[in-house]
C-alpha positions in Angstrom: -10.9 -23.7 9.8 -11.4 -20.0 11.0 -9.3 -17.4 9.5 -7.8 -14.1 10.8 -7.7 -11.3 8.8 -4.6 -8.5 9.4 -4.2 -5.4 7.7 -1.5 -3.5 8.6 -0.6 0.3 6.7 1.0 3.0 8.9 -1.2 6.2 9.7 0.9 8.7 7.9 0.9 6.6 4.6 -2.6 5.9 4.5 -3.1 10.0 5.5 -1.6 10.3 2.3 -3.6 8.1 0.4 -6.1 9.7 -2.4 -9.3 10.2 -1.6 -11.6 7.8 -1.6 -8.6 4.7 -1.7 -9.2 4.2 2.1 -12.9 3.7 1.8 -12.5 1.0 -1.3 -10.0 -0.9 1.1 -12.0 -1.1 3.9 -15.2 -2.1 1.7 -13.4 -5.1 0.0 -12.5 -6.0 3.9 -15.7 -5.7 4.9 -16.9 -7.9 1.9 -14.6 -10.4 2.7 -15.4 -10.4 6.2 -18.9 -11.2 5.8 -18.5 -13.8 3.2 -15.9 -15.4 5.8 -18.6 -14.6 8.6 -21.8 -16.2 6.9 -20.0 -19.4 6.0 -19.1 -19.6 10.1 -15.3 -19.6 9.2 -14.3 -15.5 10.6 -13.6 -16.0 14.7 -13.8 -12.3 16.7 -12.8 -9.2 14.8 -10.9 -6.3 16.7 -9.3 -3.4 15.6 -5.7 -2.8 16.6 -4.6 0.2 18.5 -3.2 3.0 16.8 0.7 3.2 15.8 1.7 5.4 18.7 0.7 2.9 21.1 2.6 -0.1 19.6 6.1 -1.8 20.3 7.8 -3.3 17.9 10.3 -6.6 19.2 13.7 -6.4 17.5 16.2 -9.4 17.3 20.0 -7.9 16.5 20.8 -5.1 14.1 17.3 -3.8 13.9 15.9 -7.0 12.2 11.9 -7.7 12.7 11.7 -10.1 15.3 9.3 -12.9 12.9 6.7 -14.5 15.0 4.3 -17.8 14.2 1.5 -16.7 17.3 0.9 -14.1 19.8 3.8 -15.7 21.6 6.5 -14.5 20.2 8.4 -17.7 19.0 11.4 -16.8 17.3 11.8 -18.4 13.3 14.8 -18.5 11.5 15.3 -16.8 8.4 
């Protein structure tokens, strides 16, 4: 089984993050990463663009539209 790893924080909240916070995140990722990658279960790693570039889908009164892929395929709540 190969995993996928997401993390997702805004820009501005992780701007306001203490110093030093960001770089302990992204260690523990990278930790994780490898241990994933050496035992052959990580597929390709990409980094998302950054929030300005992004669209968010919305189903009705500004609910998340909840996906189970890429594909946007609709799940009930």
């Amino acid at each position: 089984m190969l995993y996928s790893i997401l993390i997702y924080g805004s820009e501005s909240a992780v701007a306001a993050w203490a110093p030093g916070i960001e770089d302990e995140m992204l260690e523990r990722h990278t930790d994780l990463r490898d241990e994933l990658q050496s035992q052959g279960r990580l597929g390709t790693v990409l980094r998302l663009m950054p929030d300005a570039s992004t669209t968010v889908r919305r189903a009705g009164d500004a609910h998340p539209l909840v996906t189970d892929a890429p594909s946007p395929k609709p799940r009930s709540s």
